[in-house]
ROMAR-610632 format. One line per 3 residues: their letters; for each residue z, y, x of N, C-alpha, C. Coordinates in steps of 0.05 Angstrom, whole numbers, always signed. Example, Ala and Ser with C-alpha at 12.3 -4.5 7.8 and 13.67 -1.06 7.14 Angstrom:
BEGIN
as> +156:-114:+264:+156:-90:+246:+156:-66:+264 ~ +142:-45:+257:+143:-21:+273:+157:+1:+258 $
***
This chain:
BEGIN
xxx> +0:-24:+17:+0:+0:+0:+0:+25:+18 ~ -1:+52:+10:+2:+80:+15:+35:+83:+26 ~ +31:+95:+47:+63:+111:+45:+60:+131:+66 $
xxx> +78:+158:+51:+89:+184:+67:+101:+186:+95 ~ +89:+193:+120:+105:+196:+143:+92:+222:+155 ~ +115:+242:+157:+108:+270:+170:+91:+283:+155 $
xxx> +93:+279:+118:+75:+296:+116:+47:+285:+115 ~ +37:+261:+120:+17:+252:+125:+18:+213:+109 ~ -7:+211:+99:-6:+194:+78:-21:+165:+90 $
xxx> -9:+144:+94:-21:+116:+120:-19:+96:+91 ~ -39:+87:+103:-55:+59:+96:-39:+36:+103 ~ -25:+16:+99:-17:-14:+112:-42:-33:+112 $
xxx> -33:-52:+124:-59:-69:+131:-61:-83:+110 ~ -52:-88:+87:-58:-99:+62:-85:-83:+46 ~ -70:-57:+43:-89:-41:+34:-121:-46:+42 $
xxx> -123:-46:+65:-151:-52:+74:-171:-83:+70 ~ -142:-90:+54:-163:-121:+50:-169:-123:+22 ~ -163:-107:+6:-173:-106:-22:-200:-91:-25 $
xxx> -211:-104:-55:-233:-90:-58:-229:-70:-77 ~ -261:-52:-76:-254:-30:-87:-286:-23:-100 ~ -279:-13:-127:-310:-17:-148:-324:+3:-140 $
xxx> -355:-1:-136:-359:+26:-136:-390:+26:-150 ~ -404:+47:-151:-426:+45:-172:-456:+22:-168 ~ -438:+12:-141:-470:-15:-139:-452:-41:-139 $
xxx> -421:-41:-142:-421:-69:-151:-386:-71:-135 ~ -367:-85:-132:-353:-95:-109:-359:-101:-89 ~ -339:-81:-70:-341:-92:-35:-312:-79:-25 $
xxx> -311:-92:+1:-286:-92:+11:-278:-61:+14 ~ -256:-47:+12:-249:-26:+27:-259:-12:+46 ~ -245:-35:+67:-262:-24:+95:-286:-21:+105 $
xxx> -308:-42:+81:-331:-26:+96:-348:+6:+76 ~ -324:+11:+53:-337:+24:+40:-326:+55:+55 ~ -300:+52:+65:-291:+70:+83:-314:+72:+107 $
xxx> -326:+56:+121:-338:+56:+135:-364:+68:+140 ~ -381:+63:+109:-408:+76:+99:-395:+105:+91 ~ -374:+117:+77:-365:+134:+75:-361:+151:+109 $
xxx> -354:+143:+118:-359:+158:+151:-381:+160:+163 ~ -391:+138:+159:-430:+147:+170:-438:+164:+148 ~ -433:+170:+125:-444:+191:+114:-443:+220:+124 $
xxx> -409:+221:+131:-399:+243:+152:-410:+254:+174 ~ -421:+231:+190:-432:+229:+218:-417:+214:+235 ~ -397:+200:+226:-373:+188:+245:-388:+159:+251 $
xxx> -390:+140:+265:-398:+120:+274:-375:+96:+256 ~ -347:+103:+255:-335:+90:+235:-315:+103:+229 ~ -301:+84:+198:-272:+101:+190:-252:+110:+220 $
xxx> -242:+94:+232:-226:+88:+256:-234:+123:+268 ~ -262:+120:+276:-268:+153:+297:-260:+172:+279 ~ -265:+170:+248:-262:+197:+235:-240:+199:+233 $
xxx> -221:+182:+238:-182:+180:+238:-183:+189:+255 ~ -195:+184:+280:-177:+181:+306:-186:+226:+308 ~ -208:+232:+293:-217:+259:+297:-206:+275:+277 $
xxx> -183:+263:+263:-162:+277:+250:-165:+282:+213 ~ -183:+271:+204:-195:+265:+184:-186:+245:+179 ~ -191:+242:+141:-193:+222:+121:-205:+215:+106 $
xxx> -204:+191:+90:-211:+193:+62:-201:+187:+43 ~ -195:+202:+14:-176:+194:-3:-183:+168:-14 ~ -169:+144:-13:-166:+123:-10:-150:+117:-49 $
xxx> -175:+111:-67:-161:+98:-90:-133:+82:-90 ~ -118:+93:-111:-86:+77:-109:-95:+49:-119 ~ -107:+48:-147:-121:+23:-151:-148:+17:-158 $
xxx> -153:-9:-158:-189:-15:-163:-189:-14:-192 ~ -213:-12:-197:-226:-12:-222:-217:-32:-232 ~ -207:-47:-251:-213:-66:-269:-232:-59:-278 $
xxx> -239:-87:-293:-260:-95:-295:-259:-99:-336 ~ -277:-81:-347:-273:-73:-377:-265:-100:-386 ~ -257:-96:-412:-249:-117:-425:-277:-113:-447 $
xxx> -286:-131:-454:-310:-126:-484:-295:-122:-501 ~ -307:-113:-525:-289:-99:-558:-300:-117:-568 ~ -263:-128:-592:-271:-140:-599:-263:-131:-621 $
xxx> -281:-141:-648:-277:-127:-676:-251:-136:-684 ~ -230:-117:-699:-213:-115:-713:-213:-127:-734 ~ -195:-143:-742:-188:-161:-775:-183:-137:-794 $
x> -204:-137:-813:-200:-121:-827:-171:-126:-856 $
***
């Protein structure tokens, strides 16, 4: 999970092994953090950390809809 130190908001290594929805389908975290930094220009998440940057990192994934189902009238 997320937690507060100095003011500043860290990732645990759990965090990074979950997936996370995004508009072409499920994929892991880390490599969506990753395509998210080459968008930046960063080569990966890791350099754009280590260059004092982030990215806000979803608390949770998407579930996944439930279908409707008709009501008993």
């Amino acid at each position: 999970m997320l937690h507060m130190e100095n003011g500043v908001l860290h990732k645990e290594k759990d965090t990074m092994s979950r997936m996370i929805q995004t508009n072409m389908g499920e994929m892991p975290l880390q490599d969506y953090l990753d395509i998210r930094a080459l968008e930046c220009g960063f080569d990966s998440y890791k350099e754009l950390e280590e260059a004092g940057f982030s990215i806000e990192i979803p608390e949770t994934s998407k579930e996944k809809e439930q279908p409707l189902v008709p009501r008993p009238d």
